[in-house]
C-alpha positions in Angstrom: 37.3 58.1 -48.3 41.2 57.9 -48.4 41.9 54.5 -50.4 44.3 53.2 -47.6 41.9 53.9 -45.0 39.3 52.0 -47.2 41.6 48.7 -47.3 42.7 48.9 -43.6 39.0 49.3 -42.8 37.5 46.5 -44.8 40.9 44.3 -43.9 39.5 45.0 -40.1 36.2 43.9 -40.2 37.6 40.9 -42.1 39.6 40.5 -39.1 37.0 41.0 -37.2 34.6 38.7 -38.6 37.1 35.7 -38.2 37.4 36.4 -34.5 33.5 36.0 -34.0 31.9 32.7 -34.6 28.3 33.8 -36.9 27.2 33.3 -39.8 26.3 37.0 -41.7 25.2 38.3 -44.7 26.7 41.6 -45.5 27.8 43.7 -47.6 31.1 43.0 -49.8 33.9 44.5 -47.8 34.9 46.3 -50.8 32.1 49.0 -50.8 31.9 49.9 -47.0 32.7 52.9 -46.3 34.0 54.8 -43.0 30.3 55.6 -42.6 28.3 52.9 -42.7 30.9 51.3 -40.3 31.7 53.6 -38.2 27.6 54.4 -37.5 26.7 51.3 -37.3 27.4 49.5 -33.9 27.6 45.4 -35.1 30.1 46.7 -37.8 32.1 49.2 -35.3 32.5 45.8 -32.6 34.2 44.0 -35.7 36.5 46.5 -36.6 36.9 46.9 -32.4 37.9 43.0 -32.8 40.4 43.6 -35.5 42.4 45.4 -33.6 43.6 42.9 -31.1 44.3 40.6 -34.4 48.0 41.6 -34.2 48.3 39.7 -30.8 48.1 36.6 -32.8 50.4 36.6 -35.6 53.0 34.6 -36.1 55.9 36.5 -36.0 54.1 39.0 -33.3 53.1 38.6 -29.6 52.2 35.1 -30.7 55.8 33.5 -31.4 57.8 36.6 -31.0 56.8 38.9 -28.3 55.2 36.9 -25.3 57.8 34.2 -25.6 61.1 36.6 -25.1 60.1 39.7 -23.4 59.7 40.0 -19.4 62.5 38.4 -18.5 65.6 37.6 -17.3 64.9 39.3 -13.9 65.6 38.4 -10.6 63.0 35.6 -10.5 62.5 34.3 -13.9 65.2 33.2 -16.0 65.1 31.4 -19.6 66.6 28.1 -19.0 68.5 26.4 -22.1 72.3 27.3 -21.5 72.4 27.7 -25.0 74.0 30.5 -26.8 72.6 31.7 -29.6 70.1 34.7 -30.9 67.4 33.7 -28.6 69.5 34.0 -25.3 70.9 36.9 -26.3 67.5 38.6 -26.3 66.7 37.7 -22.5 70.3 37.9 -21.7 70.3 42.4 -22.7 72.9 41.0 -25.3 70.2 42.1 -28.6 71.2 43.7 -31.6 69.1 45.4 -34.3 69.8 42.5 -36.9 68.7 39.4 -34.0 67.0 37.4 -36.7 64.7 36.4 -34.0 63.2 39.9 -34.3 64.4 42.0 -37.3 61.5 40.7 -39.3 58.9 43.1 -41.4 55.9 41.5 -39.8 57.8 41.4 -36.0 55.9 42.5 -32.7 57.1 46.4 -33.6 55.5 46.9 -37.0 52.6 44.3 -35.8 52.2 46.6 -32.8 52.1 49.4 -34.9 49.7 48.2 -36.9 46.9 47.2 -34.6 47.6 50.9 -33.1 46.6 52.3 -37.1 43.4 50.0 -36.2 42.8 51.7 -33.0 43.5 54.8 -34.7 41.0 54.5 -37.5 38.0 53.1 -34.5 38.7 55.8 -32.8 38.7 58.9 -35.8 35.6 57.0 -37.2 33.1 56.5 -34.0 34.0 60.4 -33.0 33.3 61.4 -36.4 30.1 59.0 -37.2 29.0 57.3 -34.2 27.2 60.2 -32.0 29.4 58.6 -28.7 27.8 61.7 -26.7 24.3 60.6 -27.4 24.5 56.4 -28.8 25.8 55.0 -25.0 26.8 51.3 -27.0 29.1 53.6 -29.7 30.5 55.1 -26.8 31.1 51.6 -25.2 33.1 51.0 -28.4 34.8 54.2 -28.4 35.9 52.9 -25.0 37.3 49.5 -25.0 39.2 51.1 -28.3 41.1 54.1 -26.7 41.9 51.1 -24.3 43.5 48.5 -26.9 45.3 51.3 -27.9 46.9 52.1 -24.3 47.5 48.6 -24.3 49.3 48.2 -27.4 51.6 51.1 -26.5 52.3 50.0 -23.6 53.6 46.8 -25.1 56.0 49.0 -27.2 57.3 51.3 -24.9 58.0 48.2 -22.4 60.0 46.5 -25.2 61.4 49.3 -27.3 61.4 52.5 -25.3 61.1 55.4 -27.5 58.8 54.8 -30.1 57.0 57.1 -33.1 53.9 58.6 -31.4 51.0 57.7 -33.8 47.3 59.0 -32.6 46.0 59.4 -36.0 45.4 57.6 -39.1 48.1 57.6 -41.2 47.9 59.9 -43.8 50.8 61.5 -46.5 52.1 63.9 -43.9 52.7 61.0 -41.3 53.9 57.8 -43.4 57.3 58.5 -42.1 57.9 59.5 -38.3 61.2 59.8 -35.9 60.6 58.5 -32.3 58.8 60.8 -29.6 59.7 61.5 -25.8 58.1 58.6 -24.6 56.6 61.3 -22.2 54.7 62.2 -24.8 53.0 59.1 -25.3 52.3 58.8 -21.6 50.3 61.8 -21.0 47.8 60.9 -24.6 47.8 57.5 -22.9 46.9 58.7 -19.2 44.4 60.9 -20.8 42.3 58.5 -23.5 42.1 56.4 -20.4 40.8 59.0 -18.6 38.0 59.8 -21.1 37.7 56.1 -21.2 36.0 55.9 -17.5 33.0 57.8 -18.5 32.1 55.5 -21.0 32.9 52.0 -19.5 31.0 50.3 -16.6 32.4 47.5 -14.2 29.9 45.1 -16.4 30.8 45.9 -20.0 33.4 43.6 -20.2 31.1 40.4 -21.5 34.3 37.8 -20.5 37.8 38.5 -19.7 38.9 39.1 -23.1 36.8 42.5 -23.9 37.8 45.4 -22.1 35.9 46.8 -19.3 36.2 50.0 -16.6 38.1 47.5 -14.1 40.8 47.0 -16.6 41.0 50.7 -17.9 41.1 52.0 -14.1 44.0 48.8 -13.4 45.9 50.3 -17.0 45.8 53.4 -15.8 47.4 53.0 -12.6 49.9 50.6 -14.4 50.9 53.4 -16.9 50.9 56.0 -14.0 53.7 54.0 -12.1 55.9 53.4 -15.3 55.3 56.9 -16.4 57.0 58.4 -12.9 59.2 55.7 -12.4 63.1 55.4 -13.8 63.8 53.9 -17.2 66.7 54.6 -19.8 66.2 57.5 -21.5 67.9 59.7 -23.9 69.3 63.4 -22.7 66.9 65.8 -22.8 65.5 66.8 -26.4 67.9 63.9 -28.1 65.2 61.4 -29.0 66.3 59.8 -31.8 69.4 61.2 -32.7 71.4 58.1 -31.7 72.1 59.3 -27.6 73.4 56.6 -25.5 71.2 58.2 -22.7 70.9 57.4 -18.8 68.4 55.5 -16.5 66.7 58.7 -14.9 63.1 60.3 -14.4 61.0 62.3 -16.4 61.4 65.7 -16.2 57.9 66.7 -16.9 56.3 67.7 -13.5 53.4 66.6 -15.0 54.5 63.1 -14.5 55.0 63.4 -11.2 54.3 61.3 -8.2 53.0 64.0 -7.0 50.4 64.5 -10.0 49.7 61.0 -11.0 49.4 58.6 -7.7 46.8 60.6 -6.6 44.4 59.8 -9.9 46.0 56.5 -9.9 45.0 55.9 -6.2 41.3 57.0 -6.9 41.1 54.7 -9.5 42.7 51.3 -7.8 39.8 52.2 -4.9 37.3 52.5 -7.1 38.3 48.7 -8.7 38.7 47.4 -4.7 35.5 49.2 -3.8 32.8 49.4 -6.8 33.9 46.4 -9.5 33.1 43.3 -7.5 36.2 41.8 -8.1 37.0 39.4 -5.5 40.6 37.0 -5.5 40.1 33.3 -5.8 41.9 30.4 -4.5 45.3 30.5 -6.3 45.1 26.8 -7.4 41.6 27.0 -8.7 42.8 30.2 -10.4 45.1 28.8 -12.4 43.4 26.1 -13.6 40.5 28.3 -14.6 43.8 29.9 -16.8 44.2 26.4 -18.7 41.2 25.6 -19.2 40.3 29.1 -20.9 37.6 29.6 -18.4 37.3 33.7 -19.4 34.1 34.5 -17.2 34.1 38.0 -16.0 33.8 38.9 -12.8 36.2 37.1 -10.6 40.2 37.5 -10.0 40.9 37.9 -13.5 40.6 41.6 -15.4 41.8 40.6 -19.1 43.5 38.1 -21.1 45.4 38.5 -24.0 41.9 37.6 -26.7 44.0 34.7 -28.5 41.3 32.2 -30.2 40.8 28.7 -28.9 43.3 27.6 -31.7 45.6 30.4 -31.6 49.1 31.5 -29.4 51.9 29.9 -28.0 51.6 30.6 -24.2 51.7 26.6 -22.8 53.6 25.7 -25.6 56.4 28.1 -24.3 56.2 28.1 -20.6 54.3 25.1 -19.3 55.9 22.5 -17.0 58.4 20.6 -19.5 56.7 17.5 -20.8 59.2 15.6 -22.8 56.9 14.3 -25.4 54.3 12.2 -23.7 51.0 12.1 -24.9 49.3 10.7 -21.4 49.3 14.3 -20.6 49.7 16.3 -23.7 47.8 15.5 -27.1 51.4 15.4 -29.1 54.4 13.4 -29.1 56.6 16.7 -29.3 58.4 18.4 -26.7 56.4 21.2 -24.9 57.0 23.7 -22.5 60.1 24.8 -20.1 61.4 27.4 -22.1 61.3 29.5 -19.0 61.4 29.0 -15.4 61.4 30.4 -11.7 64.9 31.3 -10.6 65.7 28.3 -8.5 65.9 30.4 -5.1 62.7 31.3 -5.4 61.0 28.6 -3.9 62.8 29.2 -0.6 61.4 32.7 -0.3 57.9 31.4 0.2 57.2 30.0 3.8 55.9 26.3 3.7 52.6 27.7 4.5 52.3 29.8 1.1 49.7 28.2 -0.6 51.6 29.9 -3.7 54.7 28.5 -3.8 53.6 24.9 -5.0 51.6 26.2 -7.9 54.7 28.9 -8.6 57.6 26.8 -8.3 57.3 23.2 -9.8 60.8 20.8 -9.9 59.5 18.0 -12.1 58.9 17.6 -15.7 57.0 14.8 -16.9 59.2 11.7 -18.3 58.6 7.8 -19.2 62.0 6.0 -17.6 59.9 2.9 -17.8 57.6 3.0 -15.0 55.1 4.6 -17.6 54.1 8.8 -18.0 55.0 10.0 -14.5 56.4 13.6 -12.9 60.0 13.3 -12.8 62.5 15.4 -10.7 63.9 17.8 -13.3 67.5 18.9 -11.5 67.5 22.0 -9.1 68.3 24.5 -11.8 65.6 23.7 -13.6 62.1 25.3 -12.4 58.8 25.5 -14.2 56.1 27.5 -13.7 53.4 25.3 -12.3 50.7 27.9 -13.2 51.0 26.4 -16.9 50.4 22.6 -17.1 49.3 20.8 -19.8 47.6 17.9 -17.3 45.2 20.7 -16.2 44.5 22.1 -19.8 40.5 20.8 -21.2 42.1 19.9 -24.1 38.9 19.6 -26.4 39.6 22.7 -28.2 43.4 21.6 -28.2 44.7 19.5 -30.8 48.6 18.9 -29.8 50.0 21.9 -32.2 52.2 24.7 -31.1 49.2 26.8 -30.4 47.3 25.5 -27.4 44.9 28.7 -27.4 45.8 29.6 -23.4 44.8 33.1 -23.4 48.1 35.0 -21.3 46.9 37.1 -18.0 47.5 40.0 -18.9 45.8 41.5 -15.3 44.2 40.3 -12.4 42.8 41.8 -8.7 46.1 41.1 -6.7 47.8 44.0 -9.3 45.0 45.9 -8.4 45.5 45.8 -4.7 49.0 45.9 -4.9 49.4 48.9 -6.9 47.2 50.5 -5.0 49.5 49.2 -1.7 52.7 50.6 -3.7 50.7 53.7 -4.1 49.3 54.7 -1.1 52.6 53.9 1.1 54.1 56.7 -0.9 54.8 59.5 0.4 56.4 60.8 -3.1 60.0 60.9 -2.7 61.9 61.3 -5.1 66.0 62.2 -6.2 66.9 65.3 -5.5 64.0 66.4 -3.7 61.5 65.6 -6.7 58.1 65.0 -5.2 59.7 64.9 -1.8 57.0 64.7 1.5 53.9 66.3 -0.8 51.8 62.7 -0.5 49.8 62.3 2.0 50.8 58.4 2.9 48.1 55.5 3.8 50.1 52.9 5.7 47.0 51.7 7.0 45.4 51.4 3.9 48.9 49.8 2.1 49.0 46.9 4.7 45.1 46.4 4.3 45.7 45.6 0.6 49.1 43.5 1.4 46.9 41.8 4.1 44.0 40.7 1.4 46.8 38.9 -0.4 48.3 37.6 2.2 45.6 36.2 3.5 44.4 34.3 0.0 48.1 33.0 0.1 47.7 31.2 3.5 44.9 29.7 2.7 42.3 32.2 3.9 44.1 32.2 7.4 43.8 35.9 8.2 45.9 35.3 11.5 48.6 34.1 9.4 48.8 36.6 6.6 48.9 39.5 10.6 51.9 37.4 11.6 53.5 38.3 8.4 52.7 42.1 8.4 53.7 42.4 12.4 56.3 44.7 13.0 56.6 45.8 9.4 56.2 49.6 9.6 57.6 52.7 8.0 57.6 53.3 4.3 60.7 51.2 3.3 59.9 48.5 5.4 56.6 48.5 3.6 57.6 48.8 0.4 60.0 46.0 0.3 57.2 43.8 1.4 55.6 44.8 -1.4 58.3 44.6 -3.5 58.6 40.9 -2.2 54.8 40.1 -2.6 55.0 41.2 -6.3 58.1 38.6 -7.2 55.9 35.7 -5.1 52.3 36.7 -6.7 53.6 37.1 -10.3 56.2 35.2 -10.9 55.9 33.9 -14.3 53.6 35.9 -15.7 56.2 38.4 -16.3 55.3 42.2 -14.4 58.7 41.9 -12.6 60.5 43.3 -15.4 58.5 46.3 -15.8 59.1 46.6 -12.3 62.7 46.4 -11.9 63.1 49.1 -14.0 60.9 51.5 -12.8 62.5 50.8 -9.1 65.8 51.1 -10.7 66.8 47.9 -9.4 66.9 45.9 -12.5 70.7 44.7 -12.3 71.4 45.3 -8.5 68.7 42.4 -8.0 69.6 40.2 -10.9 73.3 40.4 -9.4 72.0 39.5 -6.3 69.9 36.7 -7.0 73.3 35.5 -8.5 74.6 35.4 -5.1 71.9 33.7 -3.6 72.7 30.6 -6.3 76.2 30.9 -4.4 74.5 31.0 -1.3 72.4 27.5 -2.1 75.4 25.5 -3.5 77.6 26.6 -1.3 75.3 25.4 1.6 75.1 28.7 3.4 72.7 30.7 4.8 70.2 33.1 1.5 71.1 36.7 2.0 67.2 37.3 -0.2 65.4 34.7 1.4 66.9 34.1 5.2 66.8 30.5 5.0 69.8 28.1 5.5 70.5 26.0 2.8 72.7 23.8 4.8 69.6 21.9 6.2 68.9 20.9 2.3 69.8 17.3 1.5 72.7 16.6 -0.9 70.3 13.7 -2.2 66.8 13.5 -3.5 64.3 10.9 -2.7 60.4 10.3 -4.5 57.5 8.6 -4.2 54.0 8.7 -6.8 50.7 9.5 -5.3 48.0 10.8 -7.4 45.2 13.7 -7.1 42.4 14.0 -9.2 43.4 10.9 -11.6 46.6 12.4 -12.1 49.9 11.1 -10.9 52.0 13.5 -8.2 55.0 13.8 -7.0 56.2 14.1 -3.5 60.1 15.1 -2.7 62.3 14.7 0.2 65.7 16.5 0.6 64.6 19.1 -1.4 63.2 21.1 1.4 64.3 23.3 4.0 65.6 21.3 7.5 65.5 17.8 5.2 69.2 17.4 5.4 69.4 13.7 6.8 68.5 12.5 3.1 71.8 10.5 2.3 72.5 8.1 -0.7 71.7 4.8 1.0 68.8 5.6 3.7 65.4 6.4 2.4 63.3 9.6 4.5 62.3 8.8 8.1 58.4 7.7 7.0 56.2 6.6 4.4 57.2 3.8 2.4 57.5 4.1 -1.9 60.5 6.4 -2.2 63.0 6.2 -4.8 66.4 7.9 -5.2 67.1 10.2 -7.9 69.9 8.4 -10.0 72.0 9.3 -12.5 72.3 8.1 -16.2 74.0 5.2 -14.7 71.1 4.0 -12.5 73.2 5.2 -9.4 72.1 7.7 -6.6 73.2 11.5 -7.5 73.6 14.4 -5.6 70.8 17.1 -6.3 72.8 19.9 -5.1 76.3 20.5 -4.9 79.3 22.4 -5.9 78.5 22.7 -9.2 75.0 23.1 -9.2 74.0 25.6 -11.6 77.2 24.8 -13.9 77.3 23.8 -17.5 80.0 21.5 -18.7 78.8 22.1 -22.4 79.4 25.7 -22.6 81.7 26.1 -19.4 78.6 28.8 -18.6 78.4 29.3 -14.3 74.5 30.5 -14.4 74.9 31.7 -10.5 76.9 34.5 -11.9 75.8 38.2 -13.2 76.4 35.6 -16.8 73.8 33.5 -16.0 71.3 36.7 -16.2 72.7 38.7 -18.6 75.6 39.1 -21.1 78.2 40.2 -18.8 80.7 41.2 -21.2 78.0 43.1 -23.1 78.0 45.8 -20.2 75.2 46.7 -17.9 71.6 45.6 -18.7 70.8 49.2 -17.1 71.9 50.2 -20.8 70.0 47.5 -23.0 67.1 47.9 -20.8 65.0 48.2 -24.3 65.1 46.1 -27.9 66.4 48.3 -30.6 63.4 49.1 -33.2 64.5 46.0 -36.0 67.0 47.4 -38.6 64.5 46.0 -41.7 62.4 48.9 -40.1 65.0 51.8 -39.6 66.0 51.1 -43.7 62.2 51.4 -44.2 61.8 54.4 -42.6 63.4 56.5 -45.4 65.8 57.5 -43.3 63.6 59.3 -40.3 63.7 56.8 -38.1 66.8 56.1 -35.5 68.2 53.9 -32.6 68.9 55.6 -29.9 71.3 53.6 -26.6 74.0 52.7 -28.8 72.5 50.4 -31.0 
């Protein structure tokens, strides 16, 4: 056997064997070979486990990856007003030398190399395992050509063009210019294909292997990116340095027309067949922090961090400013990150959603001990990250808290699958144009099943939403809508934007809507009139479950009779929100949204990205790092002007 495929192999199943928790005897990693691994089915699983390692190193999805890419978008922004290396990254500002990212172990080469694992699982059960006879080596064989969707997918959400790699590395292929990302798609769409025959709906042991629920979800995920817009370099000029253009494919085999059919069939499939059923969106998320990963429920697959491993909480819980009551460290955690402030007004009050989405506290001590404090209306947290709701057993206060990131649940299924079949395939220029046979009926059943979850199982409710709503754009921007409410902060909406070709039309307009709430006027996004918002803030503490709460008055819509001096109309407890003075302050005003450190108006196109960088339309991808382009002996290039 090849000596580099030797070390990468026994590397893996060292890999592999720290990800499981038994004690073995085996054989000294040194003298397996591609056959006694690759025939054996214990062995093949380890190697299988060693390719998700890559998720958590440092400098990869880890630190790197999961806590800069997905946003800014139009409903998540990053918070700090600071302007440095890490802004610039979210802000479409990046250059090849952003020390944040041109590192040799980085998410790219890290990517990269979990796909040489994949690549060598793959070669090696074909070539040893008997898949067509052995139906656990063809399991493996699965859940691998998976992992290896998945890890592309990462790349070509965050880089664009990358090398296309579907083979161990070998002397011919050391060194390899970018592909059409076309390319890629079409291996992708068809190892997931292959995949189907040997998954089943009960594979998948927990949420972190991979099962046929998730392959069917990838694939329709893939299929929508694959025909949707993104920037891309002229025709045949991969590589070469082209500044390119936000288009289409051109390959009619990436067609609406081709792929949303096989898509379709595969979302019904999850909705009919997999058992999947949605939970209630609060027990949901605390199921998320406390690393409940039992199959079989809302969620598909988690990113397989160890109990002691990645940065998700850490990054993007609810800020808590160094109190141990409710996190096991006297650091600060969390925050980095939040819901765009008008987002919260585009739920109705009845959205079981919103309060889990949208959280305006962060948890302080101003002497009245560890309590949930109001955190200033431009700064949001995700509430479906809390450190109060974590089991913190396996947690011991670090930076890695061991939350596993949802990487898919049900409600993508049945809203891809709404996307999907309201479709009728039309495209620029007459590309794809009236060849789908729309569903409407079966697009507003799957919009209903969410809907009706997010009103608290109140199927009359979730109809009153839907009435009237007909007509394939009428449709679709409910959809559209549902997926910023659903998903906000776990970071789809990205992806989505771009595929839409919306990704700086609705970041400028969510700009305006900041306008719209400062300036006391009436949201052109969400419809509501932010001149019934009080100019002051009152509180009061309750608790729930042992754990203190926060209830706040004048920061909702028709509360507008909150003044400085007269407490809300019942209830007794409430306190004004003061200033560092001890005096009442206004929550909202004029300069809401304004930084007096950096001069920085974030209810501009600035507050969302680099505005005198140019259009995020043309940084809609990370350059590949320059430590890798010097590495690349010359046959690797930037394309987009980088």
């Amino acid at each position: 056997m090849n000596i580099i495929r030797r070390i990468i192999i026994g590397a893996g199943l060292a890999a592999g064997l720290s990800l499981v928790s038994c004690d073995l005897t085996t054989e000294s990693q040194s003298t397996f070979d591609e056959t006694q691994v690759f025939s054996d089915p214990t062995l093949t699983e380890y190697q299988i486990y060693s390719i998700s390692q890559c998720f958590g190193e440092t400098n990869s999805h880890r630190g790197r990856y999961l806590p800069w890419y997905g946003y800014n978008t139009d409903i998540e922004w990053y918070i700090s007003n600071t302007d440095d290396e890490k802004a610039d990254i979210v802000k479409y500002d990046i250059i090849s030398t952003n020390s944040q990212l041109n590192l040799a172990n980085g998410p790219y080469n890290e990517l990269f190399s979990g796909i040489e694992r994949a690549n060598l699982a793959i070669d090696g059960i074909r070539t040893y395992g008997n898949p067509e006879t052995r139906p656990e080596m063809a399991a493996l064989l699965g859940e691998a050509l998976v992992l290896r969707a998945v890890l592309y997918t990462e790349l070509l959400k965050a880089y664009g063009e990358v090398p296309a790699r579907f083979a161990p590395v070998d002397a011919n292929t050391i060194y390899l210019n970018k592909s059409d990302k076309d390319v890629i798609y079409k291996q992708l769409l068809a190892d997931l294909e292959e995949s189907f025959d040997y998954l089943t709906y009960t594979t998948a042991a927990s949420t972190d292997r991979v099962g046929l629920a998730f392959a069917k979800g990838m694939y329709a995920r893939i299929a929508l990116m694959a025909s949707g817009y993104s920037q891309r370099p002229d025709d045949g000029q991969v590589g070469t340095g082209n500044t390119g253009s936000v288009r289409r494919s051109l390959d009619p085999e990436l067609s609406k027309n081709v792929l949303y059919p096989k898509a379709l069939k595969a979302l019904q499939d999850v909705i009919n067949n997999s058992g999947l059923e949605l939970m209630d969106y609060e027990e949901l998320w605390k199921s998320v922090n406390n690393m409940d990963l039992t199959a079989g429920k809302e969620i598909i697959w988690v990113i397989p961090f160890s109990n002691s491993r990645g940065r998700w909480n850490y990054t993007f819980a609810v800020r808590n400013n160094g109190q141990t009551d409710w996190s096991p460290t006297t650091s600060d955690r969390g925050g980095q990150a939040g819901p765009v402030p008008y987002l919260y007004y585009w739920y109705d009050d009845d959205d079981t959603r919103r309060d889990i989405s949208c959280v305006n506290f962060e948890w302080e001590n101003k002497g009245q001990g560890t309590l949930p404090y109001p955190a200033g209306i431009a700064n949001w947290y995700f509430g479906k990250y809390r450190f109060e709701w974590m089991n913190t057993a396996p947690y011991g206060g670090g930076n890695d808290d061991g939350v596993k990131p949802v990487y898919m649940r049900y409600a993508d299924i049945l809203l891809m699958a709404a996307e999907i079949a309201n479709s009728s395939g039309q495209g620029e220029e007459g590309k794809d144009a009236g060849t789908l046979t729309r569903n409407e009926s079966f697009a507003k059943e799957c919009l209903t099943k969410v809907l009706t979850r997010a009103y608290g199982n109140n199927a009359s409710r979730a109809a009153e939403e839907l009435e009237g709503i007909s007509g394939e754009q009428a449709i679709f921007d409910e959809i559209k809508k549902q997926r910023a409410l659903e998903f906000v902060g776990e970071f789809l909406r990205k992806a989505d934007l771009i595929r839409w070709n919306t990704l700086r039309e609705d970041m400028d307009a969510a700009a305006v809507e900041l306008v719209q709430m400062r300036t006391r006027a009436t949201g052109s996004i969400t419809g509501k009139n932010y001149g019934t918002l009080g100019e002051y803030l009152w509180y009061r503490y309750g608790t729930a479950n042992g754990i203190p709460t926060i209830e706040m008055y004048g920061i909702h819509i028709g509360e507008s009779q909150a003044s400085d001096t007269t407490p809300p109309p019942t209830g007794t407890g409430w306190q004004p929100y003061t200033n560092s003075e001890g005096q009442p302050s206004k929550y909202i005003d004029e300069d809401s949204f304004k930084s007096d450190s950096n001069s920085l108006d974030k209810a501009t196109s600035d507050g969302f990205y680099n505005n005198g960088a140019g259009d995020p339309n043309a940084k809609q991808y990370w350059p590949i790092p320059q430590t890798t382009i010097i590495n690349s002996q010359g046959t690797l290039y930037n394309d987009y002007g980088y």
